[in-house]
C-alpha positions in Angstrom: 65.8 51.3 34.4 64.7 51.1 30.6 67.5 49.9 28.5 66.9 52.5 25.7 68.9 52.1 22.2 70.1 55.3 20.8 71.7 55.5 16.9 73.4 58.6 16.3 75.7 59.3 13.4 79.0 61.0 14.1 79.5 62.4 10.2 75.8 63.8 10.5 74.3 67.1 9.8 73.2 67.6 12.9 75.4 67.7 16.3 75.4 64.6 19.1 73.7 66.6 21.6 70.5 67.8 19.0 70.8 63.7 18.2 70.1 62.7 21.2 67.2 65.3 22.1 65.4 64.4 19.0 65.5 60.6 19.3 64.3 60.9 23.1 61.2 63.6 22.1 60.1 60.9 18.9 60.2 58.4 21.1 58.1 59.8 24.3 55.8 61.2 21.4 55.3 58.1 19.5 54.1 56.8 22.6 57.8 54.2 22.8 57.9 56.0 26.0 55.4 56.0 28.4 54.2 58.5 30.6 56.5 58.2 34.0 58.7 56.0 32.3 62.5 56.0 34.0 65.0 56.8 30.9 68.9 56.0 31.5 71.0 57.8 33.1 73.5 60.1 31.5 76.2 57.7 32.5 74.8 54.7 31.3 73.2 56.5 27.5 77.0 57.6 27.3 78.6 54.9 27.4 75.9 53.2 25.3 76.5 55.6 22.4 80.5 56.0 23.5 80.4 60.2 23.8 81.2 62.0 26.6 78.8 62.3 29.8 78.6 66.1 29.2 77.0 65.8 25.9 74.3 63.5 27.5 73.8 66.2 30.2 73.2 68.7 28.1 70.8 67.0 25.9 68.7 66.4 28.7 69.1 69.8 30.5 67.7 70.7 27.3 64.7 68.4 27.2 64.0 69.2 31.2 64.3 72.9 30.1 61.5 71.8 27.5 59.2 70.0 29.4 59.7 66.7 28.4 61.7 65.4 31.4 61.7 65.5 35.1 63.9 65.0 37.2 64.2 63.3 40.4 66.4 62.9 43.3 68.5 59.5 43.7 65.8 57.8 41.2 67.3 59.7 37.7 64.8 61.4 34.5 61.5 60.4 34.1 59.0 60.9 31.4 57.3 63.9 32.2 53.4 64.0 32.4 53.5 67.2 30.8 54.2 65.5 27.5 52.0 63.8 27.2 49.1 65.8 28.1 46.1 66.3 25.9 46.7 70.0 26.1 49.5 71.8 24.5 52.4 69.8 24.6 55.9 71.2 25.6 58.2 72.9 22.8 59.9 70.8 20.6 63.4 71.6 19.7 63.6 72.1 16.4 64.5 68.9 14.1 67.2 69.2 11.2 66.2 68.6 7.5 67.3 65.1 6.4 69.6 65.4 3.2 67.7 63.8 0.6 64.5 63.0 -0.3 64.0 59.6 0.9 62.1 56.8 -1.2 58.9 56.5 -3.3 57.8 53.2 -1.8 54.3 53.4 -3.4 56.4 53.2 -7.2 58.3 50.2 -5.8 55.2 48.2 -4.7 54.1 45.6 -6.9 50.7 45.4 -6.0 48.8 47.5 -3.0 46.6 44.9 -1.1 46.1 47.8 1.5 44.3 49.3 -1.1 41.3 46.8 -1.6 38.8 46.9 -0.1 37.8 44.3 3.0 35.3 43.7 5.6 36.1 45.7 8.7 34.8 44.8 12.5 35.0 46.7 15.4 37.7 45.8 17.4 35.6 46.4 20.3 32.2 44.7 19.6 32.2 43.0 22.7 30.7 46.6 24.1 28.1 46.9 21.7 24.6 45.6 23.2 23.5 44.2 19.8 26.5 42.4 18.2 24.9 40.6 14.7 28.5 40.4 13.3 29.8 36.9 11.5 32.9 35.1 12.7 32.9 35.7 16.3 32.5 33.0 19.2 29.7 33.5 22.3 32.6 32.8 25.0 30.5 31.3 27.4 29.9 28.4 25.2 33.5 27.5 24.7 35.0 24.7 27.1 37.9 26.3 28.5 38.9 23.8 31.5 38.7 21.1 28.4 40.8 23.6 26.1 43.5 24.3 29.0 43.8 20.7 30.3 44.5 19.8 26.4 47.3 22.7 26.4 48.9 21.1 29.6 49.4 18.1 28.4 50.4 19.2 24.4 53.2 21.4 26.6 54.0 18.4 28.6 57.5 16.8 28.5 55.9 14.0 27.3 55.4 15.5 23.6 58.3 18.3 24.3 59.9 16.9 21.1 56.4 17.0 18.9 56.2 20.9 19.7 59.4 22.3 19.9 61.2 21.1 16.9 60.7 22.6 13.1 59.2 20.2 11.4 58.1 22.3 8.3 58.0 19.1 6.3 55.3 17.7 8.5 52.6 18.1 10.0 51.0 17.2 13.7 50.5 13.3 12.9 47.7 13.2 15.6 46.0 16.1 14.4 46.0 14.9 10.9 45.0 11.5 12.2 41.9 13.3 13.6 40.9 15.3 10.7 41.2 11.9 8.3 39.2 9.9 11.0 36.9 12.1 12.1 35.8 15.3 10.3 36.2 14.3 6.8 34.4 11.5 6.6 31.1 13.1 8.2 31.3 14.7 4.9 31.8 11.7 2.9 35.9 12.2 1.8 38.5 10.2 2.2 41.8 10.7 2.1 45.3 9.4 3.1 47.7 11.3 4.8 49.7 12.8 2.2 46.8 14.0 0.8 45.8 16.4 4.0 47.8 20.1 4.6 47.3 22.0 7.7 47.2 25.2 7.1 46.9 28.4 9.5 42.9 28.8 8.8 41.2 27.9 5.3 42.6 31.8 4.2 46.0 30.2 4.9 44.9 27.3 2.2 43.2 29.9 -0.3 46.0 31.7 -0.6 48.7 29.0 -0.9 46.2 27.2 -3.4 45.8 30.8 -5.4 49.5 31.2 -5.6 50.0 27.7 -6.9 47.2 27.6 -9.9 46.5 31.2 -10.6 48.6 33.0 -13.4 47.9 36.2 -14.9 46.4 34.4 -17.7 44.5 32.1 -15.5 40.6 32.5 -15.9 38.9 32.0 -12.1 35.0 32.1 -11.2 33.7 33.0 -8.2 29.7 33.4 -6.7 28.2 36.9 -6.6 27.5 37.6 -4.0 30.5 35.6 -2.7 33.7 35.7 0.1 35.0 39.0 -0.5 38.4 37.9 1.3 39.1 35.2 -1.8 38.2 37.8 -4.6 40.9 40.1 -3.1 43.2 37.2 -3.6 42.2 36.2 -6.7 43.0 40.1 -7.6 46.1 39.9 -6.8 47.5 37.3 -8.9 44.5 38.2 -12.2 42.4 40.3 -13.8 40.5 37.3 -15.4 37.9 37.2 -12.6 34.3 36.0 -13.6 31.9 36.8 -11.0 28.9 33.7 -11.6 25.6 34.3 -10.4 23.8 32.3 -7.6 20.5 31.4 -7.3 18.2 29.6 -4.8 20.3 26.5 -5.0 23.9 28.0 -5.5 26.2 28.2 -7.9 24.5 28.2 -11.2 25.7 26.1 -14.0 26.0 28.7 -17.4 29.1 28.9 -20.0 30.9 31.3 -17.7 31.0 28.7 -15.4 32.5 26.5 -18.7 35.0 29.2 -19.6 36.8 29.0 -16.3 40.2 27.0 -15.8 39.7 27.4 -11.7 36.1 28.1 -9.7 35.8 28.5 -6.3 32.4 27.6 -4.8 30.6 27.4 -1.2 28.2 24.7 -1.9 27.6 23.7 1.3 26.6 27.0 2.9 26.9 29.7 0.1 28.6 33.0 1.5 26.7 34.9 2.2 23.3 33.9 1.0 23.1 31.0 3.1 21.5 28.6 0.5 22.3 24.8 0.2 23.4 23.4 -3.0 21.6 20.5 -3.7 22.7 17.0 -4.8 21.9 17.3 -8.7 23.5 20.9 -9.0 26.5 19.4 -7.1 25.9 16.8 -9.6 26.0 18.5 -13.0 28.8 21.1 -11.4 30.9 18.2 -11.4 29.6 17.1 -14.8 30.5 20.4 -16.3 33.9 20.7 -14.4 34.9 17.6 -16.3 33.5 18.4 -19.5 35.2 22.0 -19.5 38.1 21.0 -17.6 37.7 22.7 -14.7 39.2 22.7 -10.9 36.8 23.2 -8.1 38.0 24.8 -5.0 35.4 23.8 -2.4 35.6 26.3 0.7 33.1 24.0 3.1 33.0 26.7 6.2 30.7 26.4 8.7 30.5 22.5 7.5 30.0 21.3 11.4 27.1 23.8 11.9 24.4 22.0 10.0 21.5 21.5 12.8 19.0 21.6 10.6 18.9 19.0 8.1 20.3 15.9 6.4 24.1 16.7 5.7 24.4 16.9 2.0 27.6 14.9 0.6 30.9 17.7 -0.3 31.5 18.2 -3.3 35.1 16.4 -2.8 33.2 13.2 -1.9 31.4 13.1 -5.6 34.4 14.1 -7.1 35.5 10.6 -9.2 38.8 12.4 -11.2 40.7 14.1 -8.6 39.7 18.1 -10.0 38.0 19.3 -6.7 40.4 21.0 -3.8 38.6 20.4 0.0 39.3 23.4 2.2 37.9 23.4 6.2 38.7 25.4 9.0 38.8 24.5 12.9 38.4 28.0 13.9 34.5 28.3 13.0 34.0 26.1 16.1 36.8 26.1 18.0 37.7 30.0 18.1 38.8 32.3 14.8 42.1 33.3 17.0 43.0 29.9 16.8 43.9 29.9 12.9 44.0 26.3 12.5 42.4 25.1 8.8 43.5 22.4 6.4 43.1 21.7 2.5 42.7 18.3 1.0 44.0 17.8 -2.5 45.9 15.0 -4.5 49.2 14.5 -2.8 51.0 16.2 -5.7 49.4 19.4 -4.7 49.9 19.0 -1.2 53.5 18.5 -1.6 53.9 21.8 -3.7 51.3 23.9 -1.3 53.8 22.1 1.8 57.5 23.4 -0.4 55.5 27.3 -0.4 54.1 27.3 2.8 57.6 26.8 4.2 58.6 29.8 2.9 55.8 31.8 3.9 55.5 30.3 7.6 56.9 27.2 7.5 54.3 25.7 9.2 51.5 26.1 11.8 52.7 25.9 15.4 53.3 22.7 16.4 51.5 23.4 20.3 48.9 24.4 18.5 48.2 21.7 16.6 49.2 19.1 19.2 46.1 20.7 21.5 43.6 20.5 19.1 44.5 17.2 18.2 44.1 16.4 21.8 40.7 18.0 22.3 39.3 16.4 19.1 41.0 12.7 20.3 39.8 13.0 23.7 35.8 13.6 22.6 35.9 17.7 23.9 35.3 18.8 19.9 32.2 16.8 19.4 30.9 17.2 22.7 31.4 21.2 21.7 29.7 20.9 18.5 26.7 19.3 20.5 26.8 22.0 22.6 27.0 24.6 19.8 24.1 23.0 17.8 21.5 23.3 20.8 22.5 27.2 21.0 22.5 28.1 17.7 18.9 26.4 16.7 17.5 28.0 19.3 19.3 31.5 18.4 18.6 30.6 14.8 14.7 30.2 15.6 14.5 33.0 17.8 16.3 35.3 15.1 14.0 33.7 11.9 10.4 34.7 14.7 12.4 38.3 14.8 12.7 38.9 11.4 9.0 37.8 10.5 7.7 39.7 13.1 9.8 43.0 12.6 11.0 42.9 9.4 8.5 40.4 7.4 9.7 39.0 3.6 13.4 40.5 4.1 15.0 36.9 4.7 14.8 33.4 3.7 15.0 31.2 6.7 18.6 29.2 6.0 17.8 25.4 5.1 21.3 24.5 6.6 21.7 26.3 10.1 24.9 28.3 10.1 25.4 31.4 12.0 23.6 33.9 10.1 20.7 35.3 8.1 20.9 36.9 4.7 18.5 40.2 4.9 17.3 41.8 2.0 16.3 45.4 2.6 13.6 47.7 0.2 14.9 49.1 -2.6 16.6 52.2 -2.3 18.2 51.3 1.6 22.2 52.0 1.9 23.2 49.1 4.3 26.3 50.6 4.7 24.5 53.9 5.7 22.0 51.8 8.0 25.4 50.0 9.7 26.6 53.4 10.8 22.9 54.3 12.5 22.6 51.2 13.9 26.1 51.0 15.3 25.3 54.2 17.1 21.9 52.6 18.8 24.3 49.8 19.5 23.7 47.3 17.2 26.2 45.8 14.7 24.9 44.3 11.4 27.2 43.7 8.3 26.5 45.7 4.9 26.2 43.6 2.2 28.1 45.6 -0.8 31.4 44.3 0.1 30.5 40.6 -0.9 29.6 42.1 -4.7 32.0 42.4 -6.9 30.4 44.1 -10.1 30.9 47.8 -9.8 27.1 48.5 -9.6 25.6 46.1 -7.3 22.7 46.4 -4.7 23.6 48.3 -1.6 20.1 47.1 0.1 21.8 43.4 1.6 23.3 42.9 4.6 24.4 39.9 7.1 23.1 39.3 10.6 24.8 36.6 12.7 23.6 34.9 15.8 26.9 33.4 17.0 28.2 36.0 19.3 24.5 37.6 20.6 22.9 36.2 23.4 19.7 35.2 23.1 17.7 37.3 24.8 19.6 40.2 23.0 18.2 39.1 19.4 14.6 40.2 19.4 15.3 44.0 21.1 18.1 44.3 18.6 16.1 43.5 15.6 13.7 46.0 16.2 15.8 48.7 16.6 17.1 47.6 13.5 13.3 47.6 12.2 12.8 51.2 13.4 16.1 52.1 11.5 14.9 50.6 8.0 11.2 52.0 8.6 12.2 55.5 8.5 
């Protein structure tokens, strides 16, 4: 049976017995107790709270009286089904008034993330026929014997000690290892060890990296549109946030841009436009940043999804005086449940982003890392990204025909690959309005006003990803979607 933990309070208002009958009926209501779920015996709840067995007894004679236990011979009380029926439930004894009026946590909140507004996902999308939502992985691309045989042998006794002791203070040396061998320099950086943090996902690194360098007095850029998720952030620690415009080749280069003591920036793959910043922007960014004094945070997601042309050189890589902060991400391509990123920075900023991530989590979990260091030594991550390329171009060419064929001019075809296509509807469209028709035909697209920041922004963009859509799902979907924008 259930071990089930009472607390009752002997100097309370209210007697033992109405204690105990209204911590059992919160509990079956609050769904804590399931439906048939054995409860413990009057013996063993009395001597668990240390009252006598008659004042157990009568508690729940009171709560089989009302419906919300049964009882059964030689097996004890169960929960009944009558509880927790759709229909009317049973009676509820009445509950005593708690003395006092409890606390005004809202007034002793410093700040109200909960309040902010963030993209939102159906948990569920898997059921939806039509799933053009960013972020998530097609599962039948993902080399799970390769994945599992990687986790066997990180929870081996061989590495016991790599995984099962804290070491806050470092990190998985293979894994870092891997990430200074192999994925930075595909985009030109090097670095030394010390200079490399792995943090749980790239959010993990923008917020450790906002904590460190953003004051109240701090003046931070960002792209409009731009990564919705950082803004919040940035939010949280100032109101000095400049949103910078992007054009056709990023971030643009203006006296806001000048004004800023921190600017974070997407050149790679801008989010969410999609567009490539080329070399002689990257250039005179850089330029600027030195001039002005400026620190770069370069967020380079997506970085090992570029099928499409020539990889252009990070930002990081150009970088000659140490001002621009590398953040990447394993998740993209491995899977976003994995939370695995890492930032790259000088070593005196990796020390103090190491000190605060201790006391937020200390560190990432050491099996974690110790597989995915094992999948990328043993070849299974570029043999992935091989894999991944061939599906996405094709996805990526059969979504470009479907959007020229159902919804012509709405989209520029992205010059870098990626995952996703940035739609522009005709004026006057609500994408937000559109997600909620197309979500009932079964298609999922993601509204565009969320990666705005400026209080009046268009409403007509919106995001359609390829990653998690099989191919043969993309052109049926799109034209529902077409139908929905035509009306």
């Amino acid at each position: 049976m259930r071990d089930w933990l009472v607390h009752i309070r002997r100097n309370e208002h209210a007697s033992l017995q109405t204690q105990i009958r209204e911590a059992l009926v919160a509990a079956i209501l609050d769904g804590q107790l399931a439906r048939e779920e054995p409860i413990p015996s009057t013996r063993k709840m009395a001597k668990s709270l240390g009252v006598s067995r008659n004042t157990v007894v009568l508690a729940y004679q009171g709560l089989l009286d009302d419906g919300y236990l049964v009882a059964r011979e030689r097996s004890g009380y169960f929960v009944s089904e009558k509880a927790l029926d759709s229909g009317s439930p049973p009676k509820q004894p009445p509950k005593q008034a708690a003395p006092g009026t409890g606390i005004d946590w809202a007034s002793r909140l410093t700040m109200q993330p909960a309040e902010q507004t963030n993209v939102s996902k159906p948990l569920d999308w898997q059921s939806y026929p039509y799933p053009f939502i960013y972020g998530q992985v097609d599962h039948t691309l993902f080399p799970l014997a390769e994945w599992r045989d990687c986790s066997r042998q990180a929870l081996g006794k061989k590495w016991l000690g790599s995984w099962t002791n804290d070491t806050w203070a470092h990190d998985d040396p293979l894994l870092v290892e891997q990430i200074r061998r192999r994925i930075l320099p595909r985009r030109g950086i090097m670095a030394n060890d010390d200079e490399i943090l792995i943090t749980l996902g790239a959010q993990n690194a923008l917020y450790l990296l906002t904590t460190l360098l953003v004051g109240a007095q701090t003046r931070v850029g960002m792209e409009e549109p731009g990564y919705p998720d950082v803004r919040n952030i940035f939010n949280l620690r100032t109101a000095n946030v400049a949103l910078l415009p992007v054009d056709e080749r990023g971030l643009v280069p203006s006296e806001a841009f000048d004004d800023c003591d921190l600017v974070f920036t997407t050149p790679s793959h801008q989010f969410p436009t999609t567009v490539t910043m080329p070399l002689e922007r990257r250039m005179e960014l850089l330029k600027r940043a030195a001039k002005h004094d400026v620190v770069i945070i370069e967020d380079d997601y997506e970085f090992e999804t570029n099928y499409v042309n020539e990889p252009c050189p990070a930002l990081k890589s150009l970088d000659d005086d140490g001002r621009v902060i590398y953040v990447g991400s394993l998740s993209k391509t491995l899977f976003p449940g994995l939370r695995l990123g890492f930032l790259v920075a000088p070593k005196n900023i990796v020390a103090e982003a190491r000190a605060l991530r201790r006391l937020m989590v200390r560190h990432a979990p050491n099996n974690n890392q110790r597989t995915a260091a094992l999948f990328l030594s043993l070849g299974h991550h570029d043999t992935l990204i091989r894999r991944l390329h061939r599906a996405y171009r094709t996805r990526w060419e059969i979504m470009g025909d479907a959007l020229k064929q159902s919804l012509p001019d709405a989209s520029r075809v992205p010059s870098f690959g990626g995952t996703s296509f940035w739609v522009k509807g005709p004026q006057g469209l609500d994408s937000d309005e559109l997600g909620k028709q197309a979500a009932a035909k079964g298609v999922l697209i993601e509204p565009g006003r969320i990666t705005f920041g400026a209080a009046e922004a268009p409403r007509n963009f919106y995001r359609l990803a390829f990653s998690s859509i099989a191919e043969q799902k993309i052109e049926p979907g799109i034209r529902i979607l077409s139908d929905l924008v035509r009306r």
